[in-house]
C-alpha positions, -999 to +999 in steps of 0.1 A: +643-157-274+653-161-237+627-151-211+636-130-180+626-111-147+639-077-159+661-069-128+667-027-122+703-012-103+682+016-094+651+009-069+629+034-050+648+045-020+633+028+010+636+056+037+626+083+011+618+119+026+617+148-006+619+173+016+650+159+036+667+151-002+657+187-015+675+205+016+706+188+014+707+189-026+705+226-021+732+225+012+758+207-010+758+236-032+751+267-020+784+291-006+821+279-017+826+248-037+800+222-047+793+189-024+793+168-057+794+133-032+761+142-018+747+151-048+756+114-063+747+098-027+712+114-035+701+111-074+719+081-081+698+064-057+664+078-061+642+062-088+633+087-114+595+091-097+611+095-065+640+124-084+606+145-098+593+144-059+625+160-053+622+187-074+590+195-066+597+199-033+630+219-044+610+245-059+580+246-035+597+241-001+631+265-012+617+284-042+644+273-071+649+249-098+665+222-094+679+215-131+686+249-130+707+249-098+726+219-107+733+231-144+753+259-126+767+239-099+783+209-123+796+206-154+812+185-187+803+149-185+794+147-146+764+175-151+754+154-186+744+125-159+727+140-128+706+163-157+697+136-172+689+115-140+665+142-136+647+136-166+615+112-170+631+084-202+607+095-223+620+126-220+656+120-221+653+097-253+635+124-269+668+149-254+688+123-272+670+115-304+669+153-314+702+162-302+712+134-330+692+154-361+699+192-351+728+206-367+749+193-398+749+155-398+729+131-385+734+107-362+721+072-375+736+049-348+717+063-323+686+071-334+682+034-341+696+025-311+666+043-294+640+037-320+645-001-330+655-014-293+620-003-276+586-017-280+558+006-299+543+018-259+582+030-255+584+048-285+552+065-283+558+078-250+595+094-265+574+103-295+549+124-270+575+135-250+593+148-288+564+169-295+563+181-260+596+196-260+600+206-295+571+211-312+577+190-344+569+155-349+589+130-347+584+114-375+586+147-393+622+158-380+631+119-389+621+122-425+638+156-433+666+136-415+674+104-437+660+086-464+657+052-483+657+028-465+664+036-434+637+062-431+614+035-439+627+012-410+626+045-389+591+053-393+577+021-392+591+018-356+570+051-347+540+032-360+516+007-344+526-019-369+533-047-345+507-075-331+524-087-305+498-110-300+497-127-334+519-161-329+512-183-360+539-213-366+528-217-403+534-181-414+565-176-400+577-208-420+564-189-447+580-151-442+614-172-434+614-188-471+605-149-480+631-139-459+656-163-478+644-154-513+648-113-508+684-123-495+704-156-501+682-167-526+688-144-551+716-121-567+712-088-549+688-080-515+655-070-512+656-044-488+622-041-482+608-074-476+638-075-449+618-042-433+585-047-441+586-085-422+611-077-395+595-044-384+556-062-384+565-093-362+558-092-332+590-105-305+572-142-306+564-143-339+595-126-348+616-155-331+593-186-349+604-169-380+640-168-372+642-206-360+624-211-396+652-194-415+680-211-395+661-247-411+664-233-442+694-215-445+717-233-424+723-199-408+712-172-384+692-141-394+719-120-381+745-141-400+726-134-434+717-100-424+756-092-425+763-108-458+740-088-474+735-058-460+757-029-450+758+005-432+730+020-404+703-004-422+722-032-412+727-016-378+690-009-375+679-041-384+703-060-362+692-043-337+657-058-343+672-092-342+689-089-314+664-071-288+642-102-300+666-126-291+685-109-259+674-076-252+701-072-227+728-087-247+721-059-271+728-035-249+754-050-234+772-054-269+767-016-272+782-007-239+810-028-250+813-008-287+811+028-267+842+016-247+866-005-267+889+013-294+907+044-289+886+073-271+852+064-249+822+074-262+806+086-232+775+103-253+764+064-261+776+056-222+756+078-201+732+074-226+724+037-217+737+036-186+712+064-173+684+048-196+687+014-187+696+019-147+656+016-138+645-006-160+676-038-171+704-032-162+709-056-136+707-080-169+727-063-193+754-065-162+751-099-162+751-103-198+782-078-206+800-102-176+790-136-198+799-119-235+833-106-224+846-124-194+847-092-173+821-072-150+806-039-165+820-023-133+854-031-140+852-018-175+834+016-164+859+020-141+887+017-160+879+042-185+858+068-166+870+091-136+864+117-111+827+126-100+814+115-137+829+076-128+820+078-091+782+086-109+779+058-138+794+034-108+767+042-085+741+038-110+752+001-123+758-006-083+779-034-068+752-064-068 
């Protein structure tokens, strides 16, 4: 588990006047064409409390929406960004996490990605923010969503199962030999003890446990995990692992998945890049740099363009 300052690419803007920011958002779009330079200059470098100032003083000081004046302004991939720049992260996840359930299909991937990647605070507050905006639970919608399983690793993750204060040396020796016996031990996997022990541990406790299993395996977690398990329950739990290891890693590796292959996957880019900008993503820069030998800039740029790339740019910054 490496320890780190958790460095943002987006910080409060230091000469920051709303109403200033609200009059030239609404100058680079009213009459012919759309300024969409200023409107990048602007929300790509406002933090997200400083963005809600901004629309406040939208509405009060000029008597329109914001969101709503953008929406009509922008459009495809570029509008996806700003609108979501303009959303608190609880809210956005909770954007995401039901725009993966509604309709035919569900979307796994990411509703692990969110769900499995965030500490129980971070979930509650995209679990509030759910309810908010939809009026169903969470947990609810995620039920009549999957099953086995991975429902089960889902909905522990929306619960307050985690004591991130328990650190005991002893029992993790012991849930590693558990570990090993549900897995490698035996003929066929345990599914559950795999849940039930990775979704309870806490990030410390979680990490004695996994130098426990290396002693007795021989082998990482995450290298067991993959022999024996398959599909979005192997995603979700490897997503467990590896926030507990490297958080930013984990991300980075993602960022990396949305743009390798044929096509971009610009859902799962903004997505992270947006969520991410004001909180680590100064470290998953770093880390995506280390992992694949070249910067996270470079690689957005080369398969983004127009005002959409000129926005995901500005929000992983030059530093």
């Amino acid at each position: 588990m490496e320890s780190y300052q958790e460095v943002a690419t987006v910080r409060p803007h230091a000469a920051f006047d709303a109403s200033a920011d609200a009059k030239a958002l609404r100058a680079a779009m009213k009459g012919w064409g759309t300024n969409e330079q200023e409107i990048i200059d602007i929300l790509c470098h406002r933090s997200n409390q400083q963005r809600q100032h901004i629309r406040n003083a939208y509405t009060t000081e000029l008597g329109r929406d914001l969101i709503a004046d953008l929406k009509s302004e922008l459009g495809g991939k570029f509008e996806s960004v700003i609108v979501g720049l303009m959303m608190s992260t609880a809210d956005y996840c909770a954007k995401q996490l039901h725009k993966a359930m509604k309709g035919a299909g569900t979307d796994e991937e990411t509703l692990v990605e969110i769900l499995c990647s965030r500490t129980f605070d971070e979930v509650k507050q995209i679990a509030d923010a759910y309810h908010a905006a939809y009026g169903n639970s969470l947990d609810k919608d995620i039920k009549g969503d999957t099953s086995g399983p991975l429902q089960r690793l889902l909905i522990l993750a929306l619960q307050d199962t985690r004591n991130e204060r328990y650190v005991d040396a002893r029992q993790a020796a012991e849930q590693a030999k558990l570990l090993y016996r549900a897995g490698e031990g035996k003929l066929g996997t345990d599914e559950d003890t795999f849940i039930e022990i990775l979704s309870h541990s806490g990030q410390h406790q979680a990490f004695l446990i996994f130098e426990e299993y290396k002693k007795i395996s021989g082998r990482t977690i995450e290298q067991a995990l993959r022999d024996e398990m398959s599909g979005e329950l192997l995603t979700g739990l490897l997503a467990i692992v590896k926030t507990v290891n490297n958080r930013p890693a984990y991300f980075a590796e993602r960022l990396r998945a949305a743009m390798e292959g044929f096509g971009t996957d610009d859902t799962m880019l903004v997505r992270i890049l947006v969520g991410r900008s004001e909180i680590d993503l100064g470290n998953i820069k770093h880390e995506y740099e280390k992992l694949y030998g070249k910067t996270l800039l470079s690689a957005v740029k080369s398969e983004t363009s127009g005002d959409y790339g000129k926005a995901l740019l500005a929000l992983i910054g030059d530093a």
